[in-house]
C-alpha positions in Angstrom: -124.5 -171.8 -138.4 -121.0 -173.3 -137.3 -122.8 -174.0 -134.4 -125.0 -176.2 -135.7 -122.9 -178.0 -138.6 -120.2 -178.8 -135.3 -123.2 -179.9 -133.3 -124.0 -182.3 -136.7 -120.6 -183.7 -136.8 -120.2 -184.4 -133.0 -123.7 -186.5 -133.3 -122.1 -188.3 -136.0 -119.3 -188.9 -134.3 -121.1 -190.4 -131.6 -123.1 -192.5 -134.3 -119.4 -194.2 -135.2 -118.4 -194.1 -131.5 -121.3 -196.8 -130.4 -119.8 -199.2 -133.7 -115.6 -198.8 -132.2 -116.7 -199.6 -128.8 -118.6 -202.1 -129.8 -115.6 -203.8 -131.5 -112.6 -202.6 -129.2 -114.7 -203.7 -125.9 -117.0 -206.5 -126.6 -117.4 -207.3 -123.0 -118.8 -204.0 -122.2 -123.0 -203.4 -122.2 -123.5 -201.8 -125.6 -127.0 -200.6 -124.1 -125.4 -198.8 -121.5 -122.7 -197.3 -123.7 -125.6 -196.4 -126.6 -127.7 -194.5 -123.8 -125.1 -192.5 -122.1 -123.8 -191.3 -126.1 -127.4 -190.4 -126.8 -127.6 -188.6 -123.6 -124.6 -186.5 -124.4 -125.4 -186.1 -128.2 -129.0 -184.8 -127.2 -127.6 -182.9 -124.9 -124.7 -181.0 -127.2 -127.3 -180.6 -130.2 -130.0 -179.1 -127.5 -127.9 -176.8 -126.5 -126.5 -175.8 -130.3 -130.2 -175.5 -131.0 -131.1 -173.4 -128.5 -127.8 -171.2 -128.9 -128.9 -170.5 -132.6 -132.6 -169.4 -132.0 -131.5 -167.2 -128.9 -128.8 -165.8 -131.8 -131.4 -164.9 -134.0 -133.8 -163.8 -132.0 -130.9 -161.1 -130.8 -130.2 -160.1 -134.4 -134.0 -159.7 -134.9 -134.5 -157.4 -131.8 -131.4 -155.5 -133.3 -132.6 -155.3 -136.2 -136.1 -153.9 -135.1 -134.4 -151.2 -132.8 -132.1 -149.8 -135.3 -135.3 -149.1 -137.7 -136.8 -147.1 -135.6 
């Protein structure tokens, strides 16, 4: 669950990233800058994602083998 709430923040953080660049380096190609933090966001909360499910899928196959 850490995981996912650190996954949460980093998107976020991304989120604000896009506004400060924006700002600090108007010159630069905010479409270019907006993709590539997407990208990465997607990316980071994919894998958190993914991390989780394969987590609880362990715990459930644990669980199952120490019933029986």
């Amino acid at each position: 669950m850490i995981d996912l709430l650190l996954t949460i923040s980093f998107s976020v953080f991304g989120m604000l990233l896009i506004f400060g660049l924006g700002f600090v380096f108007p010159t630069i190609n905010p479409y270019v800058v907006i993709k590539w933090i997407i990208i990465v966001s997607g990316a980071v909360f994919a894998y958190a994602v993914l991390a989780y499910l394969i987590g609880m899928l362990t715990l459930v196959k644990k669980d199952k083998k120490a019933k029986k």
